[in-house]
C-alpha positions in Angstrom: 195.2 62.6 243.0 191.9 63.5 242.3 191.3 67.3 240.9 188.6 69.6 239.4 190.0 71.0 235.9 188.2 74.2 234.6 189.0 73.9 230.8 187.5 77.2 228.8 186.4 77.0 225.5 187.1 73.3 225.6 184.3 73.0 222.3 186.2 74.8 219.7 188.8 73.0 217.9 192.2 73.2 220.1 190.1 73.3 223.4 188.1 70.0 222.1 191.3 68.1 221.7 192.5 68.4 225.2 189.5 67.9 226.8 189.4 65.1 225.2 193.1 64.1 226.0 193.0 64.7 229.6 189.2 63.2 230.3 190.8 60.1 228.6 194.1 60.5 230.5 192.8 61.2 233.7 189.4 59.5 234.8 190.5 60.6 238.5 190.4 64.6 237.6 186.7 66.1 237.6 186.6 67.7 233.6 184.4 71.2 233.4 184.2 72.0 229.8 182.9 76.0 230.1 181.9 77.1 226.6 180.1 79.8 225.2 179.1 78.2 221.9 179.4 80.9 219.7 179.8 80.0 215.9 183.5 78.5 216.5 181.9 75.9 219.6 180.7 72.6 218.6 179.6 70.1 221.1 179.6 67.7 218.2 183.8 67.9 218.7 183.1 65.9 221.5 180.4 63.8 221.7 182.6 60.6 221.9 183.4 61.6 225.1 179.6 63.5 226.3 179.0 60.8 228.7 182.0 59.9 230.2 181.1 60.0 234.1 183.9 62.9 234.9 183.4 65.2 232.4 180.8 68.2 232.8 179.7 70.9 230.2 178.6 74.0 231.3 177.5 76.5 228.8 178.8 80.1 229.7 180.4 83.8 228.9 183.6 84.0 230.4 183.1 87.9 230.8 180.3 87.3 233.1 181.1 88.8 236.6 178.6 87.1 238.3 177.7 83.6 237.4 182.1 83.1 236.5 183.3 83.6 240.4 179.7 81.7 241.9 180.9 78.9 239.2 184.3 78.7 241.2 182.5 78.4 244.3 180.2 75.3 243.3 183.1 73.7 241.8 186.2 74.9 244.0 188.6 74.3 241.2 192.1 73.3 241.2 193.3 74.4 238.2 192.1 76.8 234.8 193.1 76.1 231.7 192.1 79.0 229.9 191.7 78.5 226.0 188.3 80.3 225.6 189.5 83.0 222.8 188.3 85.4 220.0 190.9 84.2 217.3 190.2 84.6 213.6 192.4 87.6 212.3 189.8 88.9 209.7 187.1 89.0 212.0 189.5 90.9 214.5 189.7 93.7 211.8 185.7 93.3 211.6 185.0 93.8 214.7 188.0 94.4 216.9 185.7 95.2 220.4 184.3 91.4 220.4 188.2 90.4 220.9 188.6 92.9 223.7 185.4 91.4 225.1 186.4 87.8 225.4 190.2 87.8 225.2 191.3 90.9 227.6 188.2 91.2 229.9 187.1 88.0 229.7 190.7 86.2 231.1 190.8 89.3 234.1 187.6 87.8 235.2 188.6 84.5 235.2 192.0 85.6 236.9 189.6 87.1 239.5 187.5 85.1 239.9 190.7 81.5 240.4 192.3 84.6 243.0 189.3 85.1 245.0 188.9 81.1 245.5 192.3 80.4 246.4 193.1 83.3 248.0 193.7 81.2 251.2 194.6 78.0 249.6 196.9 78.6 247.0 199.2 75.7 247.0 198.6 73.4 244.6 196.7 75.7 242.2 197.6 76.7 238.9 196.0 79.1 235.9 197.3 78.2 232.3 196.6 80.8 229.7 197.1 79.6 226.2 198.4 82.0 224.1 199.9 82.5 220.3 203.0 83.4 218.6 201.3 86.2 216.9 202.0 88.5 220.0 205.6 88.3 219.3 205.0 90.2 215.5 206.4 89.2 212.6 209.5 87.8 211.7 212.0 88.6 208.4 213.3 85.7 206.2 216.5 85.7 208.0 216.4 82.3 209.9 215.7 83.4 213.5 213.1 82.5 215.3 210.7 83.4 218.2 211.7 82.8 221.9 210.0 83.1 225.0 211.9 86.0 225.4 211.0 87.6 222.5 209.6 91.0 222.6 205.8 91.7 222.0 205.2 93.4 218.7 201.2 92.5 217.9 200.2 93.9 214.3 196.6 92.9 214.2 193.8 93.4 216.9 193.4 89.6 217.7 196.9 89.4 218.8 196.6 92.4 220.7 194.0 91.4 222.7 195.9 88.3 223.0 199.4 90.2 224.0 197.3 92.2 226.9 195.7 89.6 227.8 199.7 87.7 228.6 200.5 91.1 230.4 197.7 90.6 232.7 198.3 87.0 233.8 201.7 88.2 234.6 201.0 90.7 236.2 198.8 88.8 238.6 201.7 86.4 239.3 203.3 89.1 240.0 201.2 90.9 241.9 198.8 88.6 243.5 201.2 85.4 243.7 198.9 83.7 241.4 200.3 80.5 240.0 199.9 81.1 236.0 202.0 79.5 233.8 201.7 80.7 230.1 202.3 78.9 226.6 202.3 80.8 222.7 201.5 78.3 220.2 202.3 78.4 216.4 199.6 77.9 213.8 197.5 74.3 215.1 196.2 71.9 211.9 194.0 68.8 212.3 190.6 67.0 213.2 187.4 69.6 214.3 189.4 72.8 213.2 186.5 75.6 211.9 186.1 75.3 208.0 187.0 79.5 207.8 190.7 78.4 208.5 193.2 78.0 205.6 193.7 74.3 205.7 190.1 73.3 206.0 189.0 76.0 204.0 190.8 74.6 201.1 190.3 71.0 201.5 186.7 71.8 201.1 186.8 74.2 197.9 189.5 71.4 196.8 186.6 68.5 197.1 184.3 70.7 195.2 186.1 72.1 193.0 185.8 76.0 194.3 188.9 78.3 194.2 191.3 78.7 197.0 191.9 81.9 198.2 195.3 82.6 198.9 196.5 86.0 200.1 199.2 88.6 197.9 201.7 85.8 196.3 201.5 83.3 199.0 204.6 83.9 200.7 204.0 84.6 204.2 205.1 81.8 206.1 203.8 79.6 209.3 205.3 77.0 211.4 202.5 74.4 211.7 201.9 71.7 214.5 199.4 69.0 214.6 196.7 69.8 217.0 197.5 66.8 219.3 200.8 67.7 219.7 199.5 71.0 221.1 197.6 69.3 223.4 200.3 66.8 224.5 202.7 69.8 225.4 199.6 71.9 227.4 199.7 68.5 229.6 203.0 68.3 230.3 203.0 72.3 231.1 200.2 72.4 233.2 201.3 69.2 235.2 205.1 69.8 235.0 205.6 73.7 233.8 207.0 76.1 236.3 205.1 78.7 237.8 205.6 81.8 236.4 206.7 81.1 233.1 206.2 80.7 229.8 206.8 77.9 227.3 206.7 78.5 223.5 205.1 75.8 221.6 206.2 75.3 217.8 206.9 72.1 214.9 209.8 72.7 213.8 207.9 73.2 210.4 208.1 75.9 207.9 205.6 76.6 205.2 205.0 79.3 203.0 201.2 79.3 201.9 201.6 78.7 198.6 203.4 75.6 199.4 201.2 74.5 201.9 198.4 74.6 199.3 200.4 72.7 196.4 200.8 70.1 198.5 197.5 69.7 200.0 196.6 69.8 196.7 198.7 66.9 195.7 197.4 64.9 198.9 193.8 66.1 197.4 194.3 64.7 193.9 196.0 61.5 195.1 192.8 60.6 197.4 189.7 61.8 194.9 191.4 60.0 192.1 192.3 63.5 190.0 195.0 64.0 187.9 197.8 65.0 189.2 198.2 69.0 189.1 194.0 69.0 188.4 193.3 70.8 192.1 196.3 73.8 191.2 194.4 75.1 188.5 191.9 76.0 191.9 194.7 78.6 193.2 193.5 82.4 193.1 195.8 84.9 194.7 193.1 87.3 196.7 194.2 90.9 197.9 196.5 90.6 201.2 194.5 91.8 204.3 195.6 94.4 206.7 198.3 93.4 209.4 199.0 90.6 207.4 202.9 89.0 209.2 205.2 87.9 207.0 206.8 85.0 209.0 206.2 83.4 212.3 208.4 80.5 213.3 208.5 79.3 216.6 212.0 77.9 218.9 210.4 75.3 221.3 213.8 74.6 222.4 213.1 75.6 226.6 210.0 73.3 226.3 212.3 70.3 224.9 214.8 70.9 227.3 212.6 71.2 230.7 209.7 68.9 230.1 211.2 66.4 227.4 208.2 67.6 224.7 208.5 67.2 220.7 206.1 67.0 217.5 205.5 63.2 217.0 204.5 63.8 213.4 206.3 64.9 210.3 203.9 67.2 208.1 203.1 65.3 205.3 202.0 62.7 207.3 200.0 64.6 209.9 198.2 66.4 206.4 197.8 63.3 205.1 195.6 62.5 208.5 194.0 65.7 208.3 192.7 65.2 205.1 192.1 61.8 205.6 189.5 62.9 208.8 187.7 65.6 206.9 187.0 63.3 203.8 185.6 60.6 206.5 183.6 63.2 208.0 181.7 65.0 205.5 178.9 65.2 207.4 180.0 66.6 210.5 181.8 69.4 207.4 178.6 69.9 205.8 176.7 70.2 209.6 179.3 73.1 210.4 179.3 74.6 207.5 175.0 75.1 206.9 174.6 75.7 211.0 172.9 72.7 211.8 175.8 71.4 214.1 174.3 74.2 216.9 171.1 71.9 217.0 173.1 69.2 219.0 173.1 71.6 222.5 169.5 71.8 222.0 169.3 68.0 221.9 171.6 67.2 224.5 170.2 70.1 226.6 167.0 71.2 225.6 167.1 74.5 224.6 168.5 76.6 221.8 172.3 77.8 221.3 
């Protein structure tokens, strides 16, 4: 059946992977790829797939009230899914209004903007917020773990913005009839993720021999999920989710820091030839920020049970990968890191980011 897919903020790292996943899987559906391209978006993520013959990029704001709704009227969409996201905590307690921007008023505008179009069409619609399990709060060491119906408790301003903007997709199903579904993902590792994030981060200063920051002792803890998991489970719920719900998205996979980071840094000394134990000596325990959770750990058990979803990768082996691609790709690294990766728009499209 052929569609039109709005995907937003389909350059950054998660949004890259399932445009890429559902251009692939589905030549019949008509890809819009609507990115901003600030520092996080990187058309480079994607150039493999730039010319396939149903995918479109369209560089814009998703707060902007006018060109948003005429872009739903060129295109007459038949579904959003709506990644496009302010979402590094310590830039959050920088500058807290650019997450209201983007994550609150930018998603009421797209939920405008998908209600006005199908206002008289509505069947066969659907608006799919992605969302993150740091709404829910923190959680203690005592072995339970977040469900969908777990209540909100947001401790930094990213996952505020990120909790209000949840209320309000609900609250236009509710209101409105819109057909949203919602998921919360755990912490995503893997291919094209931004070098400020703890796993590239370190397998950068790792390579060159830079210290890895790690935060108080290293003991708050993450459940991590390889990236194309995430986006294997945002297919199933956007073709098979039901409306009005929400599915939590998790790997079954625990981590404090600390341990995370020995063990990348015994994947690290395996592959550059170190002594084992060499890349350790790299470890320096920075002041905890502000709002820092203890423990998130996700219970995908609804998402298992409806749609048949589960990680297809153990850990080490999906580190292993991850490590693998960014040692392969040093270039596209090094690109990211100096800026120059925002002169690809400008060749693909002329002018400047």
């Amino acid at each position: 059946m052929k569609k039109t897919i709005l995907i937003t903020g389909g350059a950054g790292f998660i949004g890259s992977h399932v445009v890429r996943l559902f251009v692939r899987q589905y030549p019949e559906y008509q890809i819009v790829n609507l990115d901003a391209l600030t520092y996080a978006g990187n058309l480079e993520n994607l150039k493999d797939i730039a010319q396939y013959p149903n995918y479109t990029f369209v560089k814009a704001d998703i707060t902007d009230e006018v060109f948003i709704p005429e872009l739903f009227r060129n295109y007459k969409f038949d579904g959003v899914i709506h990644l496009a996201a302010e979402s590094h905590v310590d830039r959050s307690i920088s500058d807290p209004m650019a997450f209201i921007r983007t994550n609150v008023f930018g998603t009421v505008n797209l939920l405008n903007a998908a209600r006005a179009a199908w206002k008289e069409h509505v069947e066969g619609k659907r608006f799919y917020h992605v969302s993150t399990d740091e709404v829910y709060g923190a959680l203690d060491f005592d072995g339970k773990l977040f469900t969908e119906a777990s209540r909100y408790d947001p401790h930094s301003p990213y996952s505020a913005s990120k909790a209000s903007s949840d209320h309000f997709v609900r609250t236009y199903h509710d209101t409105y009839g819109m057909p949203v579904v919602i998921s919360n993902c755990s912490n995503n590792y893997g291919a094209n993720h931004f070098p400020e994030k703890l796993i590239p981060l370190s397998i950068n200063n790792i390579k060159n021999k830079k210290p890895i920051p790690i935060y108080g002792k290293g003991e708050n803890v993450r459940d991590w999920l390889w990236v194309e998991d995430h986006a294997r489970a945002i297919d199933l719920i956007f073709h098979r989710g039901k409306s009005g719900e929400t599915y939590n998205i998790g790997g079954n996979n625990e981590w404090t820091n600390i341990d995370l980071i020995r063990l990348l840094c015994r994947i690290m000394d395996k592959k550059l030839g170190r002594r084992e134990g060499e890349s350790e000596t790299l470890i320096t325990f920075v002041k905890d920020r502000s709002g820092h959770d203890l423990r998130y750990a996700i219970d995908s058990t609804k998402l298992k049970t409806e749609l048949g979803w589960e990680p297809s990768l153990q850990f080490e082996e999906g580190l292993e990968k991850t490590v693998d691609w960014y040692l392969e790709n040093q270039d596209w690294l090094e690109r990211v890191i100096n800026g120059a990766y925002r002169d690809y728009y400008e060749k693909q499209y002329g002018h400047k980011v």
